[in-house]
N, C-alpha and C positions, 0 to 999 in steps of 0.2 A: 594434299587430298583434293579427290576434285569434283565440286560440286553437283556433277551432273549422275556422280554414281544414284544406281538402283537402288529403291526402297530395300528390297533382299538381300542385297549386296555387302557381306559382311566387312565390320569395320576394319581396314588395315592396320598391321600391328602398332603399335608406338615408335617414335622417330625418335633420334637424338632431340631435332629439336624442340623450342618448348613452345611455339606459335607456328601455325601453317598460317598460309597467304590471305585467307578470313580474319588471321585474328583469335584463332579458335584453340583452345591452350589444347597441349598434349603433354602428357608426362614425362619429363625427360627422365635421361638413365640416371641412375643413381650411382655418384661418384663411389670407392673403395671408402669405406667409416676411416675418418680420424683416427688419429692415435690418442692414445689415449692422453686424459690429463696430465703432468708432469706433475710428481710431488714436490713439496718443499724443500726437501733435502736435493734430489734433484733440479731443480729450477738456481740451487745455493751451488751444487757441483758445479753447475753449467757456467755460472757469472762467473765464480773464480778461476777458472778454465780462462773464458775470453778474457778474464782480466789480465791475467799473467800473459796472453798473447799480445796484451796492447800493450803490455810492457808496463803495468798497475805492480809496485813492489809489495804494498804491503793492502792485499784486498779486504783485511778485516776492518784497517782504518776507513777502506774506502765506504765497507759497510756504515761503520758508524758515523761516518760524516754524513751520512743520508738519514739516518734518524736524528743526529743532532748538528743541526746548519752550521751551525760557530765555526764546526771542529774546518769547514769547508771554506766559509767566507773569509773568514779572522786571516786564514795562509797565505788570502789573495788579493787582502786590504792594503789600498796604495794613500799614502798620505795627500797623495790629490784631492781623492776623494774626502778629506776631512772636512774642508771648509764648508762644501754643499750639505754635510753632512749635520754637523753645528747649528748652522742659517737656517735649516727644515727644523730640527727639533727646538729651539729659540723659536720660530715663529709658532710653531704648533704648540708653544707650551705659552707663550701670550694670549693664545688665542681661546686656549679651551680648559687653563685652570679656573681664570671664572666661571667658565660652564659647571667644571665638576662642584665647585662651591653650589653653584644653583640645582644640579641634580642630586645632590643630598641634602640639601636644605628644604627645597621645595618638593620635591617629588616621593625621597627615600624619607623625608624626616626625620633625617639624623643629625648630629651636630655636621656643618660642613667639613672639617679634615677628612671625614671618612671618604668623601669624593675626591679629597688630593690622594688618600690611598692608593687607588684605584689606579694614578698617573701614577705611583714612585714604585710602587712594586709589579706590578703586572706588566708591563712593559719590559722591565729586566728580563722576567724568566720567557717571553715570548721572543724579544729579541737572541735568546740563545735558541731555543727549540721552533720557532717558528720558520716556517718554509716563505713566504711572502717578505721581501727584502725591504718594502716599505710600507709595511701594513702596521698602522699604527691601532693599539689597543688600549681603551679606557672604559667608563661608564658610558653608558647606552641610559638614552630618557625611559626606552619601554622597558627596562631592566631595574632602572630604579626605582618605577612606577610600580613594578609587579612586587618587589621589595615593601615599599612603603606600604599597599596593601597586605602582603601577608602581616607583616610587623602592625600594623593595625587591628588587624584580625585577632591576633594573639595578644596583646597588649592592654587591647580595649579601651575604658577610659585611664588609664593612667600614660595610654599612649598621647590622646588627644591634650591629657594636661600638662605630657613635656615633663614628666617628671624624669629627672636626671640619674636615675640610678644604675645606669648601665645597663640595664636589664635588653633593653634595646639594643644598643650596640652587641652588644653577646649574639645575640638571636642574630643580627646580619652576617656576621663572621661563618654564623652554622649554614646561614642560605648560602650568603657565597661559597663558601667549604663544600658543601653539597654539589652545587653549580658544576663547580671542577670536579667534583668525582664522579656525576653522570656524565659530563663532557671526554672523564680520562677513561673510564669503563668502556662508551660508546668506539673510541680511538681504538682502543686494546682490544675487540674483539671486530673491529673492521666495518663499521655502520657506518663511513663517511658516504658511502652510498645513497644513504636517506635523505640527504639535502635536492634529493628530486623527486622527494613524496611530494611535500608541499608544492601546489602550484600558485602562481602567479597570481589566481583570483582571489583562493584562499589568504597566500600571504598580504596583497593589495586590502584586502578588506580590514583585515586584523591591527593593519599599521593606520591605516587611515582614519578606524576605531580609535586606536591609541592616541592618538593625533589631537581627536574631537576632544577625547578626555582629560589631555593633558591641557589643552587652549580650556574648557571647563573649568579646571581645576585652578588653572593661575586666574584667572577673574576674581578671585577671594580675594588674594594681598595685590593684584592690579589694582584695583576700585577702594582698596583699604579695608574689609570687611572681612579680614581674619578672626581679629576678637571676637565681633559678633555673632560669625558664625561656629565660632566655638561654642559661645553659651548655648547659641539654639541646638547642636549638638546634630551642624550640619556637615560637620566634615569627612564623619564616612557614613555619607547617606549617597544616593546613585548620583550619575548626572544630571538625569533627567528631574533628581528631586532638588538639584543643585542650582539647576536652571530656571524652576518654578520658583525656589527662594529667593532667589536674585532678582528676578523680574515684580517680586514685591518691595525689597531693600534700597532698590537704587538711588532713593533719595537719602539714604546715609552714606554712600558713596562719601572718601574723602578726596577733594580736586586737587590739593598738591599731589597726594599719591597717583591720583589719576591720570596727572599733568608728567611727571617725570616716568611713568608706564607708558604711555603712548609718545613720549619723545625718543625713547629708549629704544623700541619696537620700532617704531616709524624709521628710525635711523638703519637699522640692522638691516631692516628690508627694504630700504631705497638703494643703500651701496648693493647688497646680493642684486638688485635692480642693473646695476651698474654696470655688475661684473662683465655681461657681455661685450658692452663697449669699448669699456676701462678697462685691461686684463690683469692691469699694476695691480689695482683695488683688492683683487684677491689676497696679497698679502700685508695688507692694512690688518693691523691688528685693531679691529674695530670696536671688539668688547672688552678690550683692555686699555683703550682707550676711552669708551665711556665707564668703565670701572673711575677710572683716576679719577674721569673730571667730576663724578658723582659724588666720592669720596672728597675731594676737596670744595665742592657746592656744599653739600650737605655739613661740613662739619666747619664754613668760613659764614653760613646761613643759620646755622643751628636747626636747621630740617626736622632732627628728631623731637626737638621742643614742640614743633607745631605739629607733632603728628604723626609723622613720618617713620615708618617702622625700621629701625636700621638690623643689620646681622647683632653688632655686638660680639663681646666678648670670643673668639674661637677658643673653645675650651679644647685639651686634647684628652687623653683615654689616660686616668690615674695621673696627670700632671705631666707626662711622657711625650716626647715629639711622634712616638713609634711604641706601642706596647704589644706585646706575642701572647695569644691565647692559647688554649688548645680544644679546638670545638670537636673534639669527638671526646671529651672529658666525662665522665657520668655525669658532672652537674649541669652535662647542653643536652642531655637525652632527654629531657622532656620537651626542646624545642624542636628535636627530629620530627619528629610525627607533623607537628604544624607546619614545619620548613619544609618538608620532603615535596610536595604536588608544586610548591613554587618555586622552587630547585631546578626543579626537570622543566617544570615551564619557561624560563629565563634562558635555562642549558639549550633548551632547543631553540627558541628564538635567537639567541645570540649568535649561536653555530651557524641557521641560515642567513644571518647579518655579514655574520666573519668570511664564510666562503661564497658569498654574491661579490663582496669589498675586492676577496683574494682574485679569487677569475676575473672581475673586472679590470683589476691593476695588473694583473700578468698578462693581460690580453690587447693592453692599451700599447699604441704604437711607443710611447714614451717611456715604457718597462724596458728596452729595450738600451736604456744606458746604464741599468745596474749590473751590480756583479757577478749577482747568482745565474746560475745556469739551472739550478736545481727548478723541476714544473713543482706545482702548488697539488699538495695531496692534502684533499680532504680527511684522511686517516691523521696524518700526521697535524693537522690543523687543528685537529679536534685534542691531540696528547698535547701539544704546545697548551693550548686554551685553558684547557682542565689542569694541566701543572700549573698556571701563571693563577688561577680561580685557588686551586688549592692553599697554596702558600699566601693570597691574597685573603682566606677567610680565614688565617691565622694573625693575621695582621688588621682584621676589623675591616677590609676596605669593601668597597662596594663593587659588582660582578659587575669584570670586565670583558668587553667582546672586542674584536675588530670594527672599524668604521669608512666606509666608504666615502664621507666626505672631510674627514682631516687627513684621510690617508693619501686622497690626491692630492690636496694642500703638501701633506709632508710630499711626496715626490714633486710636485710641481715649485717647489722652492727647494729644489736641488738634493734632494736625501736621496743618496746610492746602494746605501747597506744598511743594516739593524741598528749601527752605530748610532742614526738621527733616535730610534726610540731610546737608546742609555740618556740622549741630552737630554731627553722631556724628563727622566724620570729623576737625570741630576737636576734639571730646575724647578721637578716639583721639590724634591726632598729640601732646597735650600730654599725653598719658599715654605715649607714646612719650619724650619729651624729658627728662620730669621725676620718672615713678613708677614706672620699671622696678625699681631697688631696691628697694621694697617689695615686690615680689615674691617674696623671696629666698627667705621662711620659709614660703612656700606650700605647702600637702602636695600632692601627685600624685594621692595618694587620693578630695582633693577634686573636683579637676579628672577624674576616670576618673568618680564619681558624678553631675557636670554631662552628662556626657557618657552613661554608661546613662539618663540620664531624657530626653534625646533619643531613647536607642533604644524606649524605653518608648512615647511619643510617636506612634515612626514604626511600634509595633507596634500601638497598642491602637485602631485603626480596622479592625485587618483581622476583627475578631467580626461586626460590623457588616454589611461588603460579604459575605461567607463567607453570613450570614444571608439578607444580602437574593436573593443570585444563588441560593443554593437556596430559597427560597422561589416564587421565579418559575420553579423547574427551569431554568435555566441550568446544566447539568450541564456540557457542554463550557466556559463559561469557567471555573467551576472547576478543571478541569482543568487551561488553559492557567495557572491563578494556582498550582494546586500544581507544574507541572513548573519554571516561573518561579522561585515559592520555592527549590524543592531545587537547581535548578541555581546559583542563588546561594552556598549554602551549604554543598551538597556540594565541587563545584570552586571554582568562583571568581568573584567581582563579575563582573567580565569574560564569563564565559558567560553567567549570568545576563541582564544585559541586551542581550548577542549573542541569546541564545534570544526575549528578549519583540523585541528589532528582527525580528529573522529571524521570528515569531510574525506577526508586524505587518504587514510587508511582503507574506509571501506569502497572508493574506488580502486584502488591498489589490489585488494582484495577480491574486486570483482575480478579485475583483470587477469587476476593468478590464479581463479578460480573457472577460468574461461580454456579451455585447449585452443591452442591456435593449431589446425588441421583446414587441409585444402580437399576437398571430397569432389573427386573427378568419377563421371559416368560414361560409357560407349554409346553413342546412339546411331543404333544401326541403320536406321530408316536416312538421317542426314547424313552417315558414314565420319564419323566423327567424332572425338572427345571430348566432353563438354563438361564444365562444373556444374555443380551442381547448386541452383539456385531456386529463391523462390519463385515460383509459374506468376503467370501473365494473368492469373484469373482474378476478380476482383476480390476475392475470400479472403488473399495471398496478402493484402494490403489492411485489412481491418483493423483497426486497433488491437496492440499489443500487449505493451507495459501493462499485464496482469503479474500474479503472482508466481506464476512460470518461468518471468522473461522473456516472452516471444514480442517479436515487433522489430522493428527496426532498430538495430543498436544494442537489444536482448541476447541474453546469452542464447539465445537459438541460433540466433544465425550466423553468418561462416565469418568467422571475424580477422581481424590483423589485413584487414582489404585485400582478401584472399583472390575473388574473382577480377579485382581492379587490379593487380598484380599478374594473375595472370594474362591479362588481355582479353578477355569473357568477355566484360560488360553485362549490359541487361539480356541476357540468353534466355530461352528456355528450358526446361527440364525434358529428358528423353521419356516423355509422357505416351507416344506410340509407337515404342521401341517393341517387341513381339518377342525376338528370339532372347534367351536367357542372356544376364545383362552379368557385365565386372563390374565391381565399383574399387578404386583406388582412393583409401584413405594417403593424405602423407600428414604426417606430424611433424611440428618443426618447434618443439618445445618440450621440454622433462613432464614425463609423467607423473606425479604424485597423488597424493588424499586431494588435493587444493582441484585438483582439473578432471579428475580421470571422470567422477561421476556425471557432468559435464559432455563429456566425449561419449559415456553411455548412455546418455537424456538424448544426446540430439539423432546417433545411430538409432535409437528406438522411434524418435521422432521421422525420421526418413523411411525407417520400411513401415511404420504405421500410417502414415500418411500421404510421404512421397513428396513432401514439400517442409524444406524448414523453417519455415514461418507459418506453420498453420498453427491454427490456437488449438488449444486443448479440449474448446469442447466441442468439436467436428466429429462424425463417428472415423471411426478406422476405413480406409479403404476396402477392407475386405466385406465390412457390410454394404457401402456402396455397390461393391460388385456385384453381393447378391442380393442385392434391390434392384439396378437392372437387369439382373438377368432376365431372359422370355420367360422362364418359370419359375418367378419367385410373384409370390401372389401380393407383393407390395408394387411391383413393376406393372401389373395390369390393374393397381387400384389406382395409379395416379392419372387414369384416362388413356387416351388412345397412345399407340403404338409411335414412334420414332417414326419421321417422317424420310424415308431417302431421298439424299442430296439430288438436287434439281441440276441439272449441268447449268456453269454458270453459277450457282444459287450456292444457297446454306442450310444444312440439315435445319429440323426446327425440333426441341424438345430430346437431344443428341447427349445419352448420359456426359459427364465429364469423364475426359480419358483420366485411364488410369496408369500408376507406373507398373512395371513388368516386376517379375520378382526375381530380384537379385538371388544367384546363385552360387557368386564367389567373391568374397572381398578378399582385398591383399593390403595388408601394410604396411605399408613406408616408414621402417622407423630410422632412415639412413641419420636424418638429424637429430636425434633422440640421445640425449649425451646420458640422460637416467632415469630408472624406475623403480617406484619407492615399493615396500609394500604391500601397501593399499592397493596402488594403482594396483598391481600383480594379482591381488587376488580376485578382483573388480575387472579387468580382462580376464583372466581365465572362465569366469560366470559366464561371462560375454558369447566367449568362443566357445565354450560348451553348448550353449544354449543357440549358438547359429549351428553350430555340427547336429545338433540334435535336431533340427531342421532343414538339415542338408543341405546346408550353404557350407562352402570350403573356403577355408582360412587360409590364406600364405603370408608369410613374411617374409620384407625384404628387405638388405641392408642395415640388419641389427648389431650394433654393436656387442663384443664378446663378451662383456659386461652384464648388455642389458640383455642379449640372449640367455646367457647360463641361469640368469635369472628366471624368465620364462620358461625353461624348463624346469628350474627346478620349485617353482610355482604352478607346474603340472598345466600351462598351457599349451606344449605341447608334449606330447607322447613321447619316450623314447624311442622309439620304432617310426616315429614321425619325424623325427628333430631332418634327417636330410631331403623328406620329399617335401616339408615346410615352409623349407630354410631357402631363397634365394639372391644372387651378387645384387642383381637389377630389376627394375619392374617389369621391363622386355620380357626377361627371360621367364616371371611370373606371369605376365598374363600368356604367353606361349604354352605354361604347362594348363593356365583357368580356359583354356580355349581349344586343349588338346593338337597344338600344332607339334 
């Protein structure tokens, strides 16, 4: 196009291309519509088809090795791979069954077995159904913690008195039980998806919460002030009420407890200090080495005589190494209703725990010496999860997820296939059978210091993100990470990740709620295509964010960086354009209830005002018009006449141009895969009410789909359907221009 054309000079037609030599977008043609979706049965014809081409004998097996991994690895397991295999689950089961001791002792307040549960059975059923070769799954601190709270909740004081009647234990079987059946629901109707609602501020705030309250919560049995703050009946009272008790208390601190707590801790976090240097250190089995030596201190010292709170006794469920409930039995419905909000809360945390762990280990250069070939599906991640939760809350254990830091442990000391998780789950079970006694002499103290250096852990990444998001000015997700934090920890786990869902969703919501449409104008005066943006005038810029949405980043204006994509930039609007104007909608998103009214707000908003950032309470362009006109008696009450431009000079007192009035929009609905409808009858209003003011409607590029729809939603006429209907937008604006 070339710049030196006439003001009069009408715009030349549209080009293939989609930028001329300014920069300046044009619409391109619109390819021939897709075909359409393929259905399942089709998409099933097809594989088996290519399969029996590659020479696949039996393609039903092949189906079910891809829902269930076993049937896939187990045919392709080489006895080489045993050893490394053995070495991973042996180290990963030294390292993290004192932990699960500490996450149901301290956090879940359960007798501890129920966190060796968690390692002997959960791990089986994932290592057959799960898709991640060396993704190891146990108790999670923020899983246990969410546990312990509801089970407090419900319990009340007989929880806080420890009284032993099962009643406890039952209740966790129904949470975990639950756990796995939102996890296997969510798998079976294909929501792996939603692991990218949450983002990164939301999730960072929520753990870093968890974090604070878990390091909170073990300062009780660190300092030795358990007892005490039972009587005072401080133990499900906030943090912050937790931290004001303490900071009166501390002279009852006891100094041995205090003394083997920060030896304990200090050690854990000088080796993780280590690890960079030292890379051996990583498979030092560090808490199971201060297990022993604490166990044989405390009971060659008598530790517990002076004070010293030891575990004692591991009792297990009815006398049993292993007892099977049935938590969907009428006598656990009455803990459904309590269990249910912390079910789904756990379900959903863990998930985005388990497929952060998953993509990071299939994605790390070193995934690259296992066996599987199979990629990591979120769907399938979530049916492994929820089957290994289910059979795991029949067994009393405590809800297991994936973990990204034993799971590189287990790859990084050799584990090739699922094999390494059977080892964990044969050396819990034989530590179940045979070395619960040993635990007798255990300190409590120890197990609360295993336990703050997870909170340590889950705290000392947030300097990091806090860094990076203000350095790029991400001010707002700051925000959302600080309100995240505080709601954690002011009230309770429970808000906390109620606030980052509820955060989540209604951004998700906005966004689906947004049409993404690229709205192109002609300006004849520059002989040109031009998007359609907000003017250059200072109005244009006002503050927004009203209750409308207009402003920048509001659903008014052109979004999915519609003008930045096409090459626009900061343009103006065809503000003194004269001769009757096209406008060229293109939509590149499904129409539904969620957007269409949306696409009607902001169309309304363009011929009322002529700019899509103006606020709502501007009048209409059309009374501007006639306020200046020479004979409207508002235009000779604001004082003298309009000054003519001075050659050289600047008119003075020069109404604000106005846009021209659109005479034919055409729509793009080449990328438009569907329309629901709502949308259908929310356009057709549309299009009636622009015909009824003699603007002409074309369409162009609809699929046969979304066409038959529109007419038979009476948008267009039958008598209309082939002077309406066009391949490309060329060939639409040819017939809006009478060429």
């Amino acid at each position: 196009m070339s710049a030196a054309s006439s003001p009069g000079e009408r715009a030349p037609l549209l080009t293939p291309q989609s930028h001329d030599n300014n920069g300046t977008f044009s619409p391109p043609r619109s390819p021939n519509p897709p075909p359409h979706k393929p259905t399942w049965l089709s998409r099933a014809t097809t594989t088996t088809r290519l399969a029996t081409t590659l020479g696949v004998e039996r393609p039903w097996l092949m189906y079910l090795s891809y829902y269930i991994p076993v049937l896939s690895w187990s045919r392709s397991y080489r006895l080489s791979y045993l050893p490394g295999d053995i070495t991973a689950g042996i180290t990963v089961a030294s390292m993290y069954i004192p932990m699960a001791l500490s996450l149901s002792a301290n956090l879940a307040h359960l007798p501890p077995i129920h966190g060796l549960y968690g390692f002997a059975i959960q791990p089986v059923v994932y290592a057959l159904l799960g898709s991640s070769p060396t993704m190891v799954v146990g108790p999670e601190a923020a899983g246990s913690l969410l546990m312990g709270a509801a089970i407090r909740g419900v319990r009340g004081p007989a929880f806080d008195d420890g009284e032993g009647d099962g009643e406890s234990e039952r209740l966790a079987g129904v949470i975990t039980f639950l756990t796995g059946l939102f996890a296997l629901v969510a798998g079976g109707m294909r929501l792996g998806f939603l692991d990218s609602v949450m983002s990164k501020p939301l999730l960072r705030g929520f753990i870093s919460g968890v974090g604070f309250v878990i390091l909170v919560d073990q300062l009780l049995p660190e300092l030795g002030l358990s007892h005490l703050a039972s009587e005072a009946k401080i133990t499900r009272a906030s943090t912050l009420t937790k931290l004001l008790w303490l900071s009166h208390n501390l002279q009852h601190t006891h100094l041995l407890t205090l003394l083997i707590s920060l030896t304990t801790l200090s050690t854990i976090l000088l080796l993780r200090f280590l690890h960079p240097r030292f890379p051996a250190l990583r498979y030092l089995p560090d808490r199971l080495l201060l297990v022993l030596l604490s166990l044989l201190l405390t009971r060659h010292f008598s530790w517990d005589q002076s004070g010293v709170e030891i575990l004692g006794a591991v009792s297990t469920p009815g006398g049993k190494p292993f007892r099977v409930i049935s938590p969907i039995s009428i006598s656990h419905l009455t803990h459904v209703k309590a269990a249910t909000s912390s079910a789904f809360l756990i379900s959903v945390l863990g998930f985005f725990e388990s497929v952060i762990a998953a993509k990071a280990l299939s994605s790390s250069s070193s995934s690259s010496t296992t066996t599987s070939s199979t990629t990591v599906s979120t769907n399938r991640e979530l049916i492994a999860l929820g089957t290994s939760n289910l059979l795991g809350g029949c067994f009393m254990a405590l809800p297991s997820f994936g973990g990204y830091g034993r799971s590189k442990i287990n790859l990084s000391t050799g584990a090739r296939t699922q094999v390494s998780s059977l080892v964990l789950a044969l050396c819990t079970i034989l530590c179940i059978y045979f070395l619960l006694p040993a635990f007798y002499y255990l300190p409590k103290a120890v197990l609360s210091a295993m336990i703050s250096a997870v909170a340590v852990a889950l705290l000392e990444e947030a300097p990091g993100d806090v860094g990076f998001f203000w350095g790029i000015g991400a001010r707002g997700e700051l925000g959302v990470m600080a309100a995240v934090f505080a709601a954690t920890v002011v009230w309770s786990l429970e808000m906390g990740i109620a606030l980052g869902v509820g955060v989540s969703l209604i951004q998700v919501l906005r966004a689906a709620a947004t049409a993404r449409i690229q709205i192109v104008q002609r300006d004849v005066e520059a002989a040109k295509w031009q998007a359609v943006v907000a003017s250059s005038s200072p109005d244009s810029s006002s503050p927004g964010s009203d209750d409308e949405g207009e402003g920048d980043g509001g659903s008014g204006s052109i979004t999915n960086n519609d003008t930045a994509a096409a090459g626009v930039g900061n343009v103006e609007t065809a503000d003194d354009a004269e001769d009757p104007q096209t406008l060229i909608l293109t939509l590149s998103s499904p129409l539904s209830f969620a957007n269409a009214n949306d696409l009607a707000h902001r169309l309304w908003r363009l011929e009322r005002y002529g700019d899509l950032h103006s606020h709502p309470s501007l009048p209409p362009r059309s009374s501007l018009r006639e306020r200046h006109s020479p004979s409207s008696p508002l235009h000779h009450s604001r004082g003298p006449s309009p000054t003519p431009a001075r050659e050289g000079g600047s008119r003075e007192l020069t109404p604000p141009p106005l846009p021209p009035r659109t005479r034919t929009i055409i729509f793009d609905l080449t990328p438009v895969p569907h329309i629901d409808g709502t949308a259908s009858l929310l356009i057709r209003d549309m299009v009636r009410g622009y015909r009824d003011r003699g603007v002409r409607v074309l369409f162009v590029g609809a699929r046969e789909k979304v066409w038959r729809r529109l007419v038979r939603a009476g948008v267009v006429g039958e008598g209309e359907v082939g002077r309406e209907r066009f391949d490309d937008v060329e060939s639409a604006v040819r017939a809006a221009e009478g060429c």
